[in-house]
N, C-alpha and C positions, 0 to 999 in steps of 0.2 A: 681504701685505707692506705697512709702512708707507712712505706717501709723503714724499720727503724733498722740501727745497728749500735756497738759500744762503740763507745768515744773513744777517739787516737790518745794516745799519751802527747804527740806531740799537738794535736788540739788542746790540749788541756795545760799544759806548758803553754801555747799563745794564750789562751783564757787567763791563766794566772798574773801572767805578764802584765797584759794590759788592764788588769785591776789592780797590779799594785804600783801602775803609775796614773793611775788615777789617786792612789792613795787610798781606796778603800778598804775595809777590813774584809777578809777573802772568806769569812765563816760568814759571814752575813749576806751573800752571794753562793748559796751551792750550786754545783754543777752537774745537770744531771749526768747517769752515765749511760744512757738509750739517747740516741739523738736520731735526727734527721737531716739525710743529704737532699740538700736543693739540685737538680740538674743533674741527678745522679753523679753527684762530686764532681761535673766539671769544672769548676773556679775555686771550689773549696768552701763555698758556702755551708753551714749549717743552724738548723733551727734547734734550741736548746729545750723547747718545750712544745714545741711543733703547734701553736696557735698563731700564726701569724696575725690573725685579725686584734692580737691585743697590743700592738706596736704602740710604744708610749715614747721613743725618742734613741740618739744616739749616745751612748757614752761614750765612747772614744773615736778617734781614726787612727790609723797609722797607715804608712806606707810602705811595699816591697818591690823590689824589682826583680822579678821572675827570671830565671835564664838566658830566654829573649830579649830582655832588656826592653820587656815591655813593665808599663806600673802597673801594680796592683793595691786596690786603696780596702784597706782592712778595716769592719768596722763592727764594731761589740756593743750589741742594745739591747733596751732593758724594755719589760711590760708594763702593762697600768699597775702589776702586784710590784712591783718594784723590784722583779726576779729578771735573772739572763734570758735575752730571747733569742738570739741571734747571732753568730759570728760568719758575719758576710765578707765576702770575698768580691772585688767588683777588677777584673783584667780591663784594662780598657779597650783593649782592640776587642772583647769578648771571646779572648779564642779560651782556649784548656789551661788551667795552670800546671806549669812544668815542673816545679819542685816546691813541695811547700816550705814554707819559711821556716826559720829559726829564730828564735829570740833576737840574734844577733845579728840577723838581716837586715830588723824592721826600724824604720825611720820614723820619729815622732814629726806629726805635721802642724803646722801650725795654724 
């Protein structure tokens, strides 16, 4: 059984973020507040409803660049129910991420 915990506030500040540049309506998107850490929170990864196997696509990407000044590519997905799956964290060297983002870090990608 996976281990859960509550959601960060500062997860949920990126969560919000990135659905309101997408432009979509944030009540139509809840968020749970028990989540799951991938990798035991090294990259920052987490599963919003912890089904991985209903992967139905990406919504968004964005970009950060960690303390290191290595990139980290952020990316918010949804299931076949049309609900939050995922707010994955991918470091590219794959080491720890050193400080999580802020709103104001993150670079939209094209």
């Amino acid at each position: 059984m996976n281990q859960t915990r509550k959601i960060r506030q500062n997860e949920k500040d990126l969560i919000v973020f990135l659905l309101e540049k997408l432009n979509f309506n944030i009540a139509d998107y809840p968020i749970n507040e028990e989540i799951f850490e991938y990798e035991g929170g090294k990259m920052g990864s987490i599963s919003l409803n912890n089904n991985p196997d209903a992967y139905a696509g990406d919504l968004i990407q964005v970009e950060y660049i960690d303390t290191d000044d290595t990139p980290v590519i952020i990316t918010l997905t949804h299931d076949t129910e049309g609900q939050l799956l995922d707010l994955d964290f991918w470091k590219t060297d794959f080491s720890k991420l050193l400080k999580y983002p802020t709103i104001n870090e993150i670079m939209l990608r094209n």
